[in-house]
C-alpha positions as CSV (number, residue, x, y, z in Angstrom):
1,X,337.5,-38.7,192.7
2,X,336.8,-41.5,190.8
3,X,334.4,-42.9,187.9
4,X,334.2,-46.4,187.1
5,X,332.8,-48.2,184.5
6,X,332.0,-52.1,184.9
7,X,330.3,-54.5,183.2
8,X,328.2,-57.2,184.6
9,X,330.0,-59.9,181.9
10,X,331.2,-59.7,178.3
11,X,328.2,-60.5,176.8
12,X,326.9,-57.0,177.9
13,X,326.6,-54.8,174.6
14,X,327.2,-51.1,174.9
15,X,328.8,-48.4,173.1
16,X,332.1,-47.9,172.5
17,X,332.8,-45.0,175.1
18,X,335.3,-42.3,175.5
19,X,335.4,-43.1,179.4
20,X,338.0,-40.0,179.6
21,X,335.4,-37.5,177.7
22,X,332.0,-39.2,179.6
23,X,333.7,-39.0,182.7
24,X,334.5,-34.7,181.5
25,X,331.0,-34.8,180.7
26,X,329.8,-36.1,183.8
27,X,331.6,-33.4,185.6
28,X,330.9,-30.5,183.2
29,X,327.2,-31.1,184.4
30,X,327.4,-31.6,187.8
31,X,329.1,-28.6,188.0
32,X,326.2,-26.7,186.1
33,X,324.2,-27.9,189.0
34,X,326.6,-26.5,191.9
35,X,328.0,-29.9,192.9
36,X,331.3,-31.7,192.6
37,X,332.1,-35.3,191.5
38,X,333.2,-37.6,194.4
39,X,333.2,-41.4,193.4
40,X,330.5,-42.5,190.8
41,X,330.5,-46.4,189.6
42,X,328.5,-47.7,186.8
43,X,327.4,-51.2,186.5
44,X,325.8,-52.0,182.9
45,X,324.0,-55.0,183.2
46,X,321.0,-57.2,182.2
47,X,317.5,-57.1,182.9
48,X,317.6,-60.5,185.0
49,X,320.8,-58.7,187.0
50,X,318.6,-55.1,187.5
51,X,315.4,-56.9,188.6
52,X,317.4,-58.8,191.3
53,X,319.0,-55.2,192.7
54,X,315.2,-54.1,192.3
55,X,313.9,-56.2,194.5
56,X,316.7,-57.2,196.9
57,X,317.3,-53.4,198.0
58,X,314.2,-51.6,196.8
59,X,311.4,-54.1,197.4
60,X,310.3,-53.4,194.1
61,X,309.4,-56.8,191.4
62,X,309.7,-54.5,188.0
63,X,312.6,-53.8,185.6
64,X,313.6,-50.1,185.6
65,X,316.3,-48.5,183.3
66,X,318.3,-47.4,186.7
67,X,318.9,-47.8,190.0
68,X,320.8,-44.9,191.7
69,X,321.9,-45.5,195.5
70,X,323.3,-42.1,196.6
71,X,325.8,-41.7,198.7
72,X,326.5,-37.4,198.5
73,X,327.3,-35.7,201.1
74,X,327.2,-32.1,200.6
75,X,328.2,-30.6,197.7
76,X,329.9,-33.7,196.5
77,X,327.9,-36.5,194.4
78,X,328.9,-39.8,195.1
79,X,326.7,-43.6,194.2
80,X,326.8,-46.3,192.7
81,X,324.3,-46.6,189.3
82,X,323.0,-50.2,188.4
83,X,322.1,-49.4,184.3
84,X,320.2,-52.0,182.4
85,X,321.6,-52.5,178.7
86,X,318.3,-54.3,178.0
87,X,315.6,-52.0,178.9
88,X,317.9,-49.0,177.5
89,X,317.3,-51.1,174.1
90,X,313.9,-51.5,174.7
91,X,313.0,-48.0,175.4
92,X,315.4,-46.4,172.6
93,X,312.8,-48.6,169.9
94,X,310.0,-47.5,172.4
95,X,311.1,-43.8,172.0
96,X,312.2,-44.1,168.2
97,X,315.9,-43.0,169.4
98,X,319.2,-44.5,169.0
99,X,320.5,-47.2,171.4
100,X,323.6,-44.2,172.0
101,X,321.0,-41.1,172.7
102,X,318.8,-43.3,175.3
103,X,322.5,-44.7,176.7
104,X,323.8,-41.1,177.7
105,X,320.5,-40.2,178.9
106,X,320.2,-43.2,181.0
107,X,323.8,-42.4,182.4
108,X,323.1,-38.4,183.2
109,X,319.4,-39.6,184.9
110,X,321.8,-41.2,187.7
111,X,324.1,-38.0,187.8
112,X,320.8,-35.8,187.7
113,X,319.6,-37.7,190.7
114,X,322.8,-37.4,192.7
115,X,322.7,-34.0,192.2
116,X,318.8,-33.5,193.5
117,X,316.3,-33.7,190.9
118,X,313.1,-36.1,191.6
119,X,311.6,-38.1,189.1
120,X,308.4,-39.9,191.1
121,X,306.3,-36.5,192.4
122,X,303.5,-34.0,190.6
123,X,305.6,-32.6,187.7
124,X,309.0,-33.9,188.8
125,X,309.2,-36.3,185.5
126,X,308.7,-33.5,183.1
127,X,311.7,-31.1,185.3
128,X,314.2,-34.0,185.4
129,X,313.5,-34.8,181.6
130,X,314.1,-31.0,180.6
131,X,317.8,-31.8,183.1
132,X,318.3,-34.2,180.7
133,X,318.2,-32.6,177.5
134,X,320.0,-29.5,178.8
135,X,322.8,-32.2,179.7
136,X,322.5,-34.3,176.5
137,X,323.1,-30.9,174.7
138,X,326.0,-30.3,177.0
139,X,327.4,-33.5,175.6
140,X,327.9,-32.4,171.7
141,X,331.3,-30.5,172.9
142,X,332.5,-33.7,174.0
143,X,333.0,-36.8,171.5
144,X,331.6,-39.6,173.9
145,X,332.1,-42.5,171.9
146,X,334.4,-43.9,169.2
């Protein structure tokens, strides 16, 4: 088992993480959700970087927040996440939260979707957003950045 963290380069701004206590996080949730961590990898990147992804492997000419590609099998979640720092900051001033609070949610979405729950059908949106606040509450016993 295995979670990575990259970033596309150094100009990439994000917050200081606790990778130890994000990756305990990550974990402590899946395992609310029956599943097991397998290998997860992050790549926090820019807007240019995600719209490329977007429409080399989804056919899709938009920037989006996250693109998960899932690899579980079974009980164990596995992917790889592709995480726009740009549109994170653009939606945390869209939302009127903090860069941090949009971050983690951003990072759970992916976990959420390895682990089954839909975003795209009737109803799906407002279920996988109710995921992620049970998660982000989750996350206040574990300091995830300093």
């Amino acid at each position: 088992m295995a979670i990575i963290y990259e970033k596309e380069h150094s100009k990439i701004k994000m917050p200081k993480i606790k990778k130890r206590n994000v990756s305990a996080w990550i974990k402590k949730v899946a395992e609310l959700h029956g599943k097991k961590v397998g290998d997860l990898s992050y790549l926090f990147c820019s807007d240019d970087h995600i719209l490329e992804v977007n429409k080399e492997y989804l056919q899709h000419d938009y920037y989006t927040d996250i693109i998960t590609f899932d690899y579980t099998e079974g009980d164990i979640i596995s992917g790889d996440m592709v995480i726009s720092v740009d549109t994170i900051a653009t939606n945390a001033e869209k939302f009127n939260t903090s860069f941090e609070s949009e971050f983690f949610r951003v990072v759970i979405h992916g976990v959420l979707h390895l682990c089954g729950i839909n975003d795209k059908g009737p109803g799906e949106r407002e279920i996988m957003e109710q995921h992620e606040d049970e998660a982000l509450e989750v996350a206040k016993s574990f300091e995830l950045v300093g």
